[in-house]
C-alpha positions as a Markdown table, in Angstrom:
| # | Residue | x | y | z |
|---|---|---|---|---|
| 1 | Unk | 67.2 | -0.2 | 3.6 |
| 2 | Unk | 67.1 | -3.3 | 1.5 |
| 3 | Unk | 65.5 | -5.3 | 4.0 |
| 4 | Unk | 62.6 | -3.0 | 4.6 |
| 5 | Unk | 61.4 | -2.6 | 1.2 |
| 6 | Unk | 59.7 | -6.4 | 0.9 |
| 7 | Unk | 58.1 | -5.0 | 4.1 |
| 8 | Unk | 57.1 | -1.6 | 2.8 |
| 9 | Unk | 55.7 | -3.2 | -1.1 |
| 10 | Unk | 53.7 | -5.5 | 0.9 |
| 11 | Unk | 52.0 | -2.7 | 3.0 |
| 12 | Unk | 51.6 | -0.4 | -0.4 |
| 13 | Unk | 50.0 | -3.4 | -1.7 |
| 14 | Unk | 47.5 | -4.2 | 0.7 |
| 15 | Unk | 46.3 | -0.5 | 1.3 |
| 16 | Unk | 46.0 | -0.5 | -2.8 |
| 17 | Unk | 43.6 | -3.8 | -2.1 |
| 18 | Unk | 41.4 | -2.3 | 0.7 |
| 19 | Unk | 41.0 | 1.5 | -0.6 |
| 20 | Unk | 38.0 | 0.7 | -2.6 |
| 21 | Unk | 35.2 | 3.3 | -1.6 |
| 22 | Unk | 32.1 | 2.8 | 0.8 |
| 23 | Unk | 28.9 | 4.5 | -0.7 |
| 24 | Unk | 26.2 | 5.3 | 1.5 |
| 25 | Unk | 22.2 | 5.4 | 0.9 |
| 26 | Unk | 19.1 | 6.7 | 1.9 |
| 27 | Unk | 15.5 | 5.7 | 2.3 |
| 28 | Unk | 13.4 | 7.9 | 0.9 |
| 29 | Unk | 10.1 | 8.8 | 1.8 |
| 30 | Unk | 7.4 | 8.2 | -1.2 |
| 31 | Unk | 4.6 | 10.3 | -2.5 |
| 32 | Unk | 1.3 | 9.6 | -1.4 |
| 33 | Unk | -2.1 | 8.4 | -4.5 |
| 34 | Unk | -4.1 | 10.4 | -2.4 |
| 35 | Unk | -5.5 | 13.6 | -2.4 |
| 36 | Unk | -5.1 | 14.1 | 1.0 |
| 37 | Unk | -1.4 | 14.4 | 1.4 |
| 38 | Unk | 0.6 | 17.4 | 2.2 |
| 39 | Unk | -0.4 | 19.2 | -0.9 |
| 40 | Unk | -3.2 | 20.1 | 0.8 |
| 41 | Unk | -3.6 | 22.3 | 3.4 |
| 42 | Unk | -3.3 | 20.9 | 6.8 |
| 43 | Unk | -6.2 | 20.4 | 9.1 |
| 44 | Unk | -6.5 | 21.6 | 12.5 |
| 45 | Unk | -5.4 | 20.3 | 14.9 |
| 46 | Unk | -3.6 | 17.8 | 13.8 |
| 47 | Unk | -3.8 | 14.4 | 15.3 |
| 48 | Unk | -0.7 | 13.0 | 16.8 |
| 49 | Unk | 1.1 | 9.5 | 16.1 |
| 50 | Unk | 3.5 | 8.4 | 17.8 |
| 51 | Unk | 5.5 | 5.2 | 16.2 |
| 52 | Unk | 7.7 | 2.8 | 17.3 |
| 53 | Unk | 9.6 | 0.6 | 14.8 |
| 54 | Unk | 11.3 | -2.7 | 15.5 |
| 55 | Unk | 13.7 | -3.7 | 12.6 |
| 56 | Unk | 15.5 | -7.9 | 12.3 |
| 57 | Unk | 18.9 | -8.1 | 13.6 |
| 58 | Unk | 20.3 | -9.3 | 10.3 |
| 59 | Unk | 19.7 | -6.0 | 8.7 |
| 60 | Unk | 19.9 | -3.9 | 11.5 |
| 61 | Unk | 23.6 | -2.8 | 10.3 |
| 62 | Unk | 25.3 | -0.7 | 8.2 |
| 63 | Unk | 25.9 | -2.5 | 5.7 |
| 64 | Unk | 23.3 | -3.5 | 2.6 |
| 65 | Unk | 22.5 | -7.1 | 3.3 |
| 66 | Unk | 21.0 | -8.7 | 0.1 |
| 67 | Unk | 19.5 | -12.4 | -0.4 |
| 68 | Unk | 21.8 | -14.7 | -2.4 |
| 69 | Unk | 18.7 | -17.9 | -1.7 |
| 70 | Unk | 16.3 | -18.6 | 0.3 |
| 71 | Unk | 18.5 | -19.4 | 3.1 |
| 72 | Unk | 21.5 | -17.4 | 2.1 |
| 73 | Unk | 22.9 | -13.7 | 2.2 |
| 74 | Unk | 25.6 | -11.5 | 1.2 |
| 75 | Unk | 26.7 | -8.5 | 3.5 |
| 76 | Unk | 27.7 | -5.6 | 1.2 |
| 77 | Unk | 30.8 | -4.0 | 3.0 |
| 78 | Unk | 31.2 | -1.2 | 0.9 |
| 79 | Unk | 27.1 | -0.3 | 0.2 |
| 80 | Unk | 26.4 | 0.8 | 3.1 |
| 81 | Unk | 23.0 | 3.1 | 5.3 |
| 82 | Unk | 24.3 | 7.1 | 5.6 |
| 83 | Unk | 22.4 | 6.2 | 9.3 |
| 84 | Unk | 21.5 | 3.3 | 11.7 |
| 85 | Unk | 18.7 | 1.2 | 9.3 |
| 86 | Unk | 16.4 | 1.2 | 11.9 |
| 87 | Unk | 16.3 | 4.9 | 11.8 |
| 88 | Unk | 16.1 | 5.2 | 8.3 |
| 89 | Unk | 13.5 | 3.0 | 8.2 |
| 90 | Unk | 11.2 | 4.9 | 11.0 |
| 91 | Unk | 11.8 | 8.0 | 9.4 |
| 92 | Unk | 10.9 | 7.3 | 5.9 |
| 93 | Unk | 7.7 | 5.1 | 7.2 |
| 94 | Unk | 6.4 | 8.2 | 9.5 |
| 95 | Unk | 7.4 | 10.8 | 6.5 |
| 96 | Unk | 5.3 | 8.7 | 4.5 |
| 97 | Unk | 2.4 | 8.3 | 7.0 |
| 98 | Unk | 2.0 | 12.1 | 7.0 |
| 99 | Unk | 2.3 | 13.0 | 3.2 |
| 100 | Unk | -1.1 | 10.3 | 3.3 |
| 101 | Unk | -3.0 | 12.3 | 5.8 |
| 102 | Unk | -2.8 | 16.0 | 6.3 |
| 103 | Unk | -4.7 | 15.6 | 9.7 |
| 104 | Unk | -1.7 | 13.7 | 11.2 |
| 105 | Unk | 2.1 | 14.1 | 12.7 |
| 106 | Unk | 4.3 | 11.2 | 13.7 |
| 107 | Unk | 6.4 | 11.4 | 16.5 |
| 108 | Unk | 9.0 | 8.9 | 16.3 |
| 109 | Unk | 10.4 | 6.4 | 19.1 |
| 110 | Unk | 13.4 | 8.3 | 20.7 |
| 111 | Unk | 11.9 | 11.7 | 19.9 |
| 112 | Unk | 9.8 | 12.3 | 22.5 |
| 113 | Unk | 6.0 | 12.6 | 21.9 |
| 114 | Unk | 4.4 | 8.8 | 22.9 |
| 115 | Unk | 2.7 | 10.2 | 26.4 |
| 116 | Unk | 0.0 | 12.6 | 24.3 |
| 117 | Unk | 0.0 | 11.0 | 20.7 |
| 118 | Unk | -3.8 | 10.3 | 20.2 |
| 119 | Unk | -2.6 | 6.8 | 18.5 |
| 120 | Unk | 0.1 | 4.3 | 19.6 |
| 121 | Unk | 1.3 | 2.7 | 16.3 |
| 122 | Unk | 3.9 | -0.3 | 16.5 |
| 123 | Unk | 5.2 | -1.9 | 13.4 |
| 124 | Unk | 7.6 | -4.9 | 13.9 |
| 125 | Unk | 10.0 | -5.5 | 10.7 |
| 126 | Unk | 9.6 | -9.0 | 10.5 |
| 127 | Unk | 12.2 | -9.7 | 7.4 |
| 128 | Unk | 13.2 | -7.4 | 4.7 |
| 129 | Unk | 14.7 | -8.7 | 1.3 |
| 130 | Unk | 16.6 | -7.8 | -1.5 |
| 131 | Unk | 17.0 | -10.4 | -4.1 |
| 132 | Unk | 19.1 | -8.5 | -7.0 |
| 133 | Unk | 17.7 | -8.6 | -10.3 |
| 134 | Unk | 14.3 | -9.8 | -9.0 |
| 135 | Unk | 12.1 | -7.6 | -6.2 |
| 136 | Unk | 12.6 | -6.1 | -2.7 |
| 137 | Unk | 10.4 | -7.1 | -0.2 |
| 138 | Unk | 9.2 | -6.1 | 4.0 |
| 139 | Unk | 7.1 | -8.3 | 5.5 |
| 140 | Unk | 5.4 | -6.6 | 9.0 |
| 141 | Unk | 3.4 | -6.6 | 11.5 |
| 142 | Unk | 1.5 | -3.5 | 13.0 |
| 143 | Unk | -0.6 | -3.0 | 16.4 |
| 144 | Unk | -2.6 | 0.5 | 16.4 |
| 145 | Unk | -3.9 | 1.9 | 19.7 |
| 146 | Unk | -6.6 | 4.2 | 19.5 |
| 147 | Unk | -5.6 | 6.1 | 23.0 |
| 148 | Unk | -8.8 | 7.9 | 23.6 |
| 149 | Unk | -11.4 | 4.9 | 23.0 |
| 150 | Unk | -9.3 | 2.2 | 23.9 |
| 151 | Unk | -9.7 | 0.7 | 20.3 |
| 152 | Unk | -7.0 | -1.3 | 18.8 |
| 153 | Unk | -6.0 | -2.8 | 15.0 |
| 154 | Unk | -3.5 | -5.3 | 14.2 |
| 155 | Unk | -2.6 | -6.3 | 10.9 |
| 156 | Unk | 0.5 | -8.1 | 9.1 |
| 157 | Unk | 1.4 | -8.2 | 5.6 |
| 158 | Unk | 4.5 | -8.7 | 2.9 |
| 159 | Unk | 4.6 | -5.3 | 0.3 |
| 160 | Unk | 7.1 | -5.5 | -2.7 |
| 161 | Unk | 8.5 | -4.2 | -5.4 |
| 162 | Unk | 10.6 | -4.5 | -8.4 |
| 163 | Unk | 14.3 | -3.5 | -8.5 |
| 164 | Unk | 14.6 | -1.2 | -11.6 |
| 165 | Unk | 18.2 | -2.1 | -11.7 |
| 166 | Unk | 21.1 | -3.5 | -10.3 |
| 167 | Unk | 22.6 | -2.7 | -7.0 |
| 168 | Unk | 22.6 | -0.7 | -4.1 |
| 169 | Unk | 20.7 | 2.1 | -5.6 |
| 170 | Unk | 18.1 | 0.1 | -7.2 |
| 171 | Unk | 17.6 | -1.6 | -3.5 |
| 172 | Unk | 17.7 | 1.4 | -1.8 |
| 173 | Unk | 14.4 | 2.6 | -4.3 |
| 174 | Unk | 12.8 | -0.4 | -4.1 |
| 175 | Unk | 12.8 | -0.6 | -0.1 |
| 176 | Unk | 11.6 | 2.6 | -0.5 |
| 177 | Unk | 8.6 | 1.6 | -2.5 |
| 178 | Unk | 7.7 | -0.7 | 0.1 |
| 179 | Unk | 7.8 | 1.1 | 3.2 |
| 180 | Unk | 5.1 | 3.5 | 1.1 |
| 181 | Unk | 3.3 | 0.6 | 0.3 |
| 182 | Unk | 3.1 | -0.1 | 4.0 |
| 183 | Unk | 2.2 | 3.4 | 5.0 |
| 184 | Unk | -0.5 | 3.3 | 2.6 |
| 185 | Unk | -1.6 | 0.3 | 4.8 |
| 186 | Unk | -1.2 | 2.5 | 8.2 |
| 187 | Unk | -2.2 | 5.6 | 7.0 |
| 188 | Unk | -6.2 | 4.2 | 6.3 |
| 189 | Unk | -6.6 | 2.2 | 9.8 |
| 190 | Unk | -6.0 | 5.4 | 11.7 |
| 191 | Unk | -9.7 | 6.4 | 12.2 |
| 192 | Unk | -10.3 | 9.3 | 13.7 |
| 193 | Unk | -10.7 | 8.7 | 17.4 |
């Protein structure tokens, strides 16, 4: 007995170390400035969009990645996405596409939808950042293709926005900020085909 309890402290020790608790987060999708959003009564028929989103590796996990430099990051192992990021991230960006037009309904990539959306919209994450106590920032890159007409739009460009506080929760707000930011972008280049 007395040789198995160095053994057994040790264990009770290290499950005491590694019991710290993983929180999980959201994006959320983000009212629209306009007038035309959901509130108002949807026209009909409705046009259909169908996005696909392409999200970096390096934050393509789920865990919180946040910037320590300009070269540097820190995974956060225990702030971690309730859902694969890229998900998240497509969701919250088409949610956010529709409460801007009432004329419009996104079909995502993986849902099914692509072969009669009226529009083809691709958006290519190219870097997101969280730099705490600073700003959050996405940088992307969109290609729209009108389907009827032939008519594309391309277009690339960084949307930020302050963290309001520390952490994971603060991140998770301000990410959201920018991906409404972006749909704001999106949302006026779809002209009507």
């Amino acid at each position: 007995m007395r040789k198995w309890l160095p053994v057994c402290c040790v264990c009770l020790l290290s499950a005491c170390a590694t019991s710290r608790p993983d929180h999980f987060y959201i994006l959320s999708a983000q009212p629209g400035d306009s007038s035309e959003g959901r509130n108002v009564p949807r026209k009909v028929p409705a046009t259909a969009v169908f996005l696909n989103v392409s999200i970096p590796s390096l934050v393509d996990r789920p865990e919180m990645v946040f910037n320590t430099s300009a070269d540097g990051v820190v995974v956060m192992e225990h702030e971690r996405w309730a859902a694969p990021f890229a998900d998240l991230v497509s969701a919250a960006l088409a949610r956010d596409i529709e409460r801007r037009r009432a004329d419009v309904l996104v079909a995502e990539s993986g849902h099914g939808g692509g072969h009669a959306a009226e529009f083809n919209m691709k958006v290519d994450v190219v870097q997101v950042s969280v730099h705490p106590g600073g700003r959050a920032s996405i940088e992307a890159q969109w290609h729209i293709l009108n389907v009827r007409t032939g008519k594309d739009v391309t277009g690339d460009d960084m949307f930020s926005a302050p963290l309001t506080g520390d952490g994971a929760a603060a991140a998770t707000v301000a990410l959201s900020e920018c991906l409404g930011l972006l749909a704001d972008r999106l949302a006026a280049q779809l002209t009507a085909p």
